[in-house]
NUKOLGU-211631 format. One line per 3 residues: their letters; for each residue z, x, y negated of C-alpha. Coordinates in steps of 0.2 Angstrom, whole numbers, padded with zeros to 4 digits. Layout:
a> Z:X:Y  ...
% end
This chain:
xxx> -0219:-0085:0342  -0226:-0102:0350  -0238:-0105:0363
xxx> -0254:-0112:0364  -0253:-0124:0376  -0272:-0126:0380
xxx> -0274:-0107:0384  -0259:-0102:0386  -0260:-0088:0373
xxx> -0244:-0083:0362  -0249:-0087:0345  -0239:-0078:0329
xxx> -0229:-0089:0321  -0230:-0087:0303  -0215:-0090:0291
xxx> -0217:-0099:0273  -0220:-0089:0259  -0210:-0084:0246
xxx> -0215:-0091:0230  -0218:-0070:0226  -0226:-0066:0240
xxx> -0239:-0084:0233  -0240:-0077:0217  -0247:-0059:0225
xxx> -0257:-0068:0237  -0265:-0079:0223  -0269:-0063:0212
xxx> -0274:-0054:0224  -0288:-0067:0230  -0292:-0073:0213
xxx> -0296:-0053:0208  -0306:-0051:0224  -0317:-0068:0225
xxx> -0318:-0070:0205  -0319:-0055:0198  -0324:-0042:0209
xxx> -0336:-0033:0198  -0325:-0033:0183  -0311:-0025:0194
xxx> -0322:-0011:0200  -0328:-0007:0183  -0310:-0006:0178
xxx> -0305:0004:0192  -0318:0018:0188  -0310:0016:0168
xxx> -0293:0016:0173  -0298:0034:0184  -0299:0041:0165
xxx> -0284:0035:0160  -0268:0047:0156  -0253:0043:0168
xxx> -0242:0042:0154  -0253:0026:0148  -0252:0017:0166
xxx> -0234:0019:0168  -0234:0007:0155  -0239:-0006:0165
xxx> -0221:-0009:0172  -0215:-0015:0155  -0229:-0027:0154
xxx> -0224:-0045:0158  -0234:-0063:0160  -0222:-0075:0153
xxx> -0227:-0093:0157  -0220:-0112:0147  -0216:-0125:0157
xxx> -0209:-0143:0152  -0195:-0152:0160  -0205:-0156:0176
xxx> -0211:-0140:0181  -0227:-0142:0174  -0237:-0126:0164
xxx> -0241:-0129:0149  -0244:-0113:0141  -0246:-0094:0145
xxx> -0248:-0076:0138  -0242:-0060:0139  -0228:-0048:0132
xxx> -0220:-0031:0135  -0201:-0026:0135  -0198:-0014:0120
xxx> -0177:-0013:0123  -0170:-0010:0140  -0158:-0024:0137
xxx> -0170:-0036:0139  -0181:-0039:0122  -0198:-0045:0124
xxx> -0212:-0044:0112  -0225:-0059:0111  -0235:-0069:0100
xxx> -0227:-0085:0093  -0242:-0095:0096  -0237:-0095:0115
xxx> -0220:-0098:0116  -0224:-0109:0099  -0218:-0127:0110
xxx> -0202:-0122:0115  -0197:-0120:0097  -0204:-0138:0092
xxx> -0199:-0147:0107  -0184:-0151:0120  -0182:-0145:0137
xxx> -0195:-0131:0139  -0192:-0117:0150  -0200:-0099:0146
xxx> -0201:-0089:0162  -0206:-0073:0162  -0214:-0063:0175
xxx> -0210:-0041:0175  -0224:-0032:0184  -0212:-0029:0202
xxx> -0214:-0048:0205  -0196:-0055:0198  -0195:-0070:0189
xxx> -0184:-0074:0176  -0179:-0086:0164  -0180:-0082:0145
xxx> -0160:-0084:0138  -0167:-0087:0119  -0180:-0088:0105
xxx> -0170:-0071:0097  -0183:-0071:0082  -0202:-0076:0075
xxx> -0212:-0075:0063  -0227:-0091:0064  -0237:-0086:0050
xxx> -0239:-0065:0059  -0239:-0074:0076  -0222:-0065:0081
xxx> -0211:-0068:0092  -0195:-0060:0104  -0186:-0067:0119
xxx> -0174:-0062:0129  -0169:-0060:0148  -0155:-0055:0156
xxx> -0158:-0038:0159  -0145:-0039:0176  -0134:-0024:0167
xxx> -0149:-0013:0174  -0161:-0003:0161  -0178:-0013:0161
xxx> -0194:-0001:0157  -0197:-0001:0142  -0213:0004:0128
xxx> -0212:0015:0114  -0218:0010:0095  -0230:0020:0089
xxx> -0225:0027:0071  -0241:0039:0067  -0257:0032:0058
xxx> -0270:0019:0067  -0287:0025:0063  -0305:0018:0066
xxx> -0312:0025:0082  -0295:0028:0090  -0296:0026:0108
xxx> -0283:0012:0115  -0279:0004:0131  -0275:-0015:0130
xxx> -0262:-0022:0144  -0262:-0043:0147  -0265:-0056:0159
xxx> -0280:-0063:0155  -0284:-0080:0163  -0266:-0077:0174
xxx> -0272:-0060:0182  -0257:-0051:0181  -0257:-0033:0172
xxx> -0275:-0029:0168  -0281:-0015:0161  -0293:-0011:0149
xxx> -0300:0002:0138  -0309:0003:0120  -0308:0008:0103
xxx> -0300:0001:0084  -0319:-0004:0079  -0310:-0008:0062
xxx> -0295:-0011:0050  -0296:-0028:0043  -0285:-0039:0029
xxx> -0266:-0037:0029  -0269:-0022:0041  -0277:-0032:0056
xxx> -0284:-0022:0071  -0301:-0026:0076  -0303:-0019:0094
xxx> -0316:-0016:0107  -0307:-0018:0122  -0312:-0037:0130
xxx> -0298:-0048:0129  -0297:-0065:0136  -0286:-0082:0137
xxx> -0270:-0075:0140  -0270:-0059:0135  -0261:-0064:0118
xxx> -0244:-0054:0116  -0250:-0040:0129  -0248:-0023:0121
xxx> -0262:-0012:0112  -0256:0008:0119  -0264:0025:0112
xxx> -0268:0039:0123  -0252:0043:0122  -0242:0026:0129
xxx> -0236:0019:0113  -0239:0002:0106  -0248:0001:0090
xxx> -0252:-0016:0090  -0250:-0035:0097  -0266:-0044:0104
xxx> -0268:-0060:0097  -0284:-0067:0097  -0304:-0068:0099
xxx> -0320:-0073:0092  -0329:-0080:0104  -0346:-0082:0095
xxx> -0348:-0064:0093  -0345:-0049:0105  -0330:-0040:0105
xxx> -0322:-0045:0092  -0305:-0044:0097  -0289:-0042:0086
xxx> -0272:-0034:0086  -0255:-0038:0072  -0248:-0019:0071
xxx> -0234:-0014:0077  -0227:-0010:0062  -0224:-0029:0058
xxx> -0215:-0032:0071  -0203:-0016:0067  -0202:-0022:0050
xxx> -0195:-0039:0056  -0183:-0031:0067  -0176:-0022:0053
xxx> -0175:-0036:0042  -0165:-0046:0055  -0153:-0033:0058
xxx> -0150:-0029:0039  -0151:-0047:0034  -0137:-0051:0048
xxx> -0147:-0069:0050  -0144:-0078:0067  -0160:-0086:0070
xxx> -0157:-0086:0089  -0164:-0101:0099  -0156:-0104:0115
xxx> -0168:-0108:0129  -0163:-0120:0145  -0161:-0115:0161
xxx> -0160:-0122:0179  -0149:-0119:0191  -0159:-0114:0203
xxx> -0170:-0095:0202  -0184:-0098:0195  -0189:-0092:0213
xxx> -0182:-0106:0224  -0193:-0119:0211  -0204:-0128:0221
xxx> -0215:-0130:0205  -0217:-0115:0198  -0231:-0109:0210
xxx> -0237:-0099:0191  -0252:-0093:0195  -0259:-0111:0203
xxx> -0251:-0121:0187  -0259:-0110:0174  -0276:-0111:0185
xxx> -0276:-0130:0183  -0271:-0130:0168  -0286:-0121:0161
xxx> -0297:-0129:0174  -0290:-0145:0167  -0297:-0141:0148
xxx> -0312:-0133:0157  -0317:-0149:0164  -0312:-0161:0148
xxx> -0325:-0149:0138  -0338:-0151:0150  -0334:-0173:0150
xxx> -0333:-0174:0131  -0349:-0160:0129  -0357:-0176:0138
xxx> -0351:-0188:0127  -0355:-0181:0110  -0374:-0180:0117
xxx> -0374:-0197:0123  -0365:-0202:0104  -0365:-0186:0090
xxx> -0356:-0198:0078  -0342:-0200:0090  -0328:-0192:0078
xxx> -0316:-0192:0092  -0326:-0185:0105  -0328:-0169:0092
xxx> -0311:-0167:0086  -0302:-0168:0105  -0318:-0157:0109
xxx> -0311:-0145:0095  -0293:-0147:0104  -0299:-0143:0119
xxx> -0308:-0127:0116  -0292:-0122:0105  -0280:-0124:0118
xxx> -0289:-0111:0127  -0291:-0099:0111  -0310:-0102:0110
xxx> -0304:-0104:0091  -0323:-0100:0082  -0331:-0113:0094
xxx> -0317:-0127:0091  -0318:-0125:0074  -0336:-0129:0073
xxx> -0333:-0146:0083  -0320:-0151:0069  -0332:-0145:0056
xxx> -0343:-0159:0066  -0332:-0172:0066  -0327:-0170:0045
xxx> -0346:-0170:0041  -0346:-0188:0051  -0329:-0194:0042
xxx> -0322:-0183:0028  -0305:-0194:0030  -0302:-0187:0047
xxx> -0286:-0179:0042  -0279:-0173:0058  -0296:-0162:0059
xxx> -0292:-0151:0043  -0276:-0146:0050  -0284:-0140:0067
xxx> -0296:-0133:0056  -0285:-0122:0044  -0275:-0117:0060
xxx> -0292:-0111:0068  -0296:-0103:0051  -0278:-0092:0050
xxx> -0280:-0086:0069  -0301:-0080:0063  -0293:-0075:0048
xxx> -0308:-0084:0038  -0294:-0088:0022  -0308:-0093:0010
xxx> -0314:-0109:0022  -0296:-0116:0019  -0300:-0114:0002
xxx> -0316:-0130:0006  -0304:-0136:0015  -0292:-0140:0001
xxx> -0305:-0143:-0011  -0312:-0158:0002  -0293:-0163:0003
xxx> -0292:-0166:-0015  -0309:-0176:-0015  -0301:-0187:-0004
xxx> -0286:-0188:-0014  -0295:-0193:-0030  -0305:-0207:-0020
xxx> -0289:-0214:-0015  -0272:-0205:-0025  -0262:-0220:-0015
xxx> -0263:-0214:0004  -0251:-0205:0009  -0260:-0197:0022
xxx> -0272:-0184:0016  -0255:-0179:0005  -0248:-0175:0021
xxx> -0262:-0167:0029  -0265:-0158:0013  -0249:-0150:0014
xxx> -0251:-0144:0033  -0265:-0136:0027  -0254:-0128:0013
xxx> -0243:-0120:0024  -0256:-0116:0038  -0256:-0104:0021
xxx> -0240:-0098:0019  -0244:-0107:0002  -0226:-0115:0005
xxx> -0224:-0122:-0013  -0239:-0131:-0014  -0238:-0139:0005
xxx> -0218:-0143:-0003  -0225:-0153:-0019  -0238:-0163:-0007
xxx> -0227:-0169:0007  -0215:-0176:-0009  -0232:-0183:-0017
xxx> -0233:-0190:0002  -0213:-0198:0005  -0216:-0204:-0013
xxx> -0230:-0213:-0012  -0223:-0220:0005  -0205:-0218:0005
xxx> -0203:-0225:0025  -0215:-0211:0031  -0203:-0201:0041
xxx> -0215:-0190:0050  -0216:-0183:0030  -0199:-0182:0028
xxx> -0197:-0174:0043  -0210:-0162:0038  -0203:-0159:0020
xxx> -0185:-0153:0026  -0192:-0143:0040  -0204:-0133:0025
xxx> -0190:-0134:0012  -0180:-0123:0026  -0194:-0111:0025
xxx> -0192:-0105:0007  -0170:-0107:0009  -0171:-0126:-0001
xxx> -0157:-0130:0011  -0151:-0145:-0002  -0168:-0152:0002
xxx> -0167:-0151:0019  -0151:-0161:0020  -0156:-0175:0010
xxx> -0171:-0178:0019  -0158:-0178:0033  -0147:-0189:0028
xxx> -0164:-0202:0023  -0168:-0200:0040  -0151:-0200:0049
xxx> -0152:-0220:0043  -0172:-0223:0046  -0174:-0211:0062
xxx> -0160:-0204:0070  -0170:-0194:0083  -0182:-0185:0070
xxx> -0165:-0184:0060  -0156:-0174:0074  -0173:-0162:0078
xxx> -0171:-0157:0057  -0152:-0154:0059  -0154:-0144:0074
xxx> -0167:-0134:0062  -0152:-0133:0048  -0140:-0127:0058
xx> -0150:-0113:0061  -0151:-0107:0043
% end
């Protein structure tokens, strides 16, 4: 207690909080000022919801990316499929800590404990797969089932995520559809950070992965099925093939960090982007042949998985400047997460236009092969990054490129000498390709 001096009045005294207790508190007033409505309506659904399905909820996690100084970057959501700690996500949002240095993951379990992630232990980019793994404190984490029974049009489901940082939120739909390669299209509203969170049947078993949304039509929300991310289990296990990456980790709980008040970080961050959008929409009125202003405008809205509407920003800025080549890669990456394949198709055909206007740029080589292997078509993105170092044999970013993709389809002799090329011109690319290679 302390006194108030003026009045004489004991005063309570209250002690800091916990960085726990901040993350409830946050949560809890973001779900009452924000979205008040929406949790109503979900409380009424949820009162229809079998037990067996809610329990669930304690194996769903938010997992959360930050860089070297604390700083979110990235966030999503997964569930814990093996008491010893394995977690299922999409690759998408754990996709920086495998491309770059000094990234922690830390993952959040639905009692409030924080965790770091240990590893990588396996992912799949091109089924936007992915499984960490935490220390499971020799206790038996909750768990979810797979589901091995037959997904069906009109199925009810139950989806599980944190969209926009709200911690476990549920909500209930239908498969509206099963699309190419077995995609499910779902009913149930997803948002920015519900990727990874699990899709559950009536009776609490997973049958799929959400991953993303098209945001210029309604409800039109997808799912990978589960069974992918069985049948990579599998083939990791019968293949005997260590892919593990091993993630850092601080001393210190992620607890006792003073910057990883999640909830505010992801807030900001979207806020962040959110803003950006609302200063470049501005400048694209003022100046619609600002190709800049279109193609970070396109970033923008990617970053926060608005993917349809970003992708129509960079169709923008290639109608202003066909050369813009970093614009057809963001645009064959928005294409593979909308599934729209035959518009990658334009896009190589606009590609190749370039190409013949110019056959000595390197350039739209290289971006033609990102474009390539934006469609698993690894060989052709192969025989364009070596068109690319050909033409310009001191272009280490395609070296780089080329070894990294030659590991995709096992040319390990590749790899290494584009390694060794690079070990002379670049040594820091060189050692992020042998780090790569010693992981094969």
């Amino acid at each position: 207690m302390k006194i108030d001096k003026e009045n004489n009045n004991k005063v309570p005294t209250h002690n800091k909080m916990s960085l726990k207790e901040k993350i409830k508190m946050k949560s809890f007033l973001i779900n009452l000022l924000t979205l008040g409505i929406l949790v109503c309506t979900l409380s009424v659904a949820n009162a229809s919801i079998p037990d067996t399905v809610l329990k669930q909820k304690m194996a769903v996690v938010t997992i959360y990316i930050l860089d070297k100084d604390g700083v979110d970057i990235a966030s999503g959501s997964g569930f814990i499929f093996d008491s010893k700690g394995l977690i299922a996500t999409n690759y998408h949002v754990i996709s920086k800590a495998i491309a770059e240095k000094n990234i922690f993951v830390i993952v959040r379990l639905e009692d409030g404990t924080l965790k770091y992630a240990e590893s990588i232990l396996l992912y799949d980019e091109i089924n936007d797969l992915a499984v960490l793994k935490v220390d499971s404190d020799k206790s038996h984490l909750p768990k979810i089932k797979f589901s091995t029974g037959i997904t069906k049009q009109g199925q009810d489901i139950v989806v599980i995520g944190s969209p926009l940082g709200l911690e476990t939120t549920v909500s209930t739909g239908i498969i509206s559809g099963i699309r190419e390669k077995g995609l499910i299209q779902i009913t149930a509203p997803i948002s920015p950070g519900s990727s990874g969170g699990p899709v559950l049947n009536i009776r609490g078993e997973v049958i799929g992965i959400t991953t993303f949304l098209i945001v210029g039509g309604q409800n039109l929300n997808f799912a990978i099925p589960i069974k992918y991310l069985a049948d990579l289990m599998a083939e990791t296990k019968k293949q005997k093939k260590r892919v593990e990456i091993a993630l850092p980790k601080k001393s210190t709980t992620p607890e006792s960090s003073p910057r990883t008040d999640l909830s505010q970080l992801t807030e900001d961050a979207a806020e962040q982007d959110l803003r950006e959008i609302v200063r470049l929409k501005a400048e694209v009125m003022n100046n619609p042949e600002n190709v800049g202003a279109h193609f970070d405008l396109c970033r923008a809205y990617m970053r926060l998985n608005f993917y349809e509407v970003g992708s129509q920003q960079c169709e923008q800025a290639l109608q202003i400047d066909a050369t813009f080549g970093a614009a057809y890669v963001a645009l064959a990456q928005a294409y593979r997460r909308l599934g729209f394949f035959e518009k990658t198709r334009k896009l190589i055909a606009s590609l190749m236009d370039v190409i013949k206007k110019n056959p000595k740029n390197h350039w739209p080589y290289y971006y033609l092969g990102q474009v390539h292997y934006e469609r698993a078509d690894y060989k052709e993105a192969i025989e364009a990054f070596r068109e690319a170092v050909k033409i310009a044999p001191g272009f280490v970013e395609g070296r780089l490129i080329l070894g990294l993709s030659s590991l995709t389809v096992g040319d390990i002799d590749t790899a290494v000498e584009q390694y060794l090329i690079l070990k002379e011109s670049d040594p820091k690319l060189a050692k992020q390709l042998f780090r790569k290679i010693k992981l094969k």
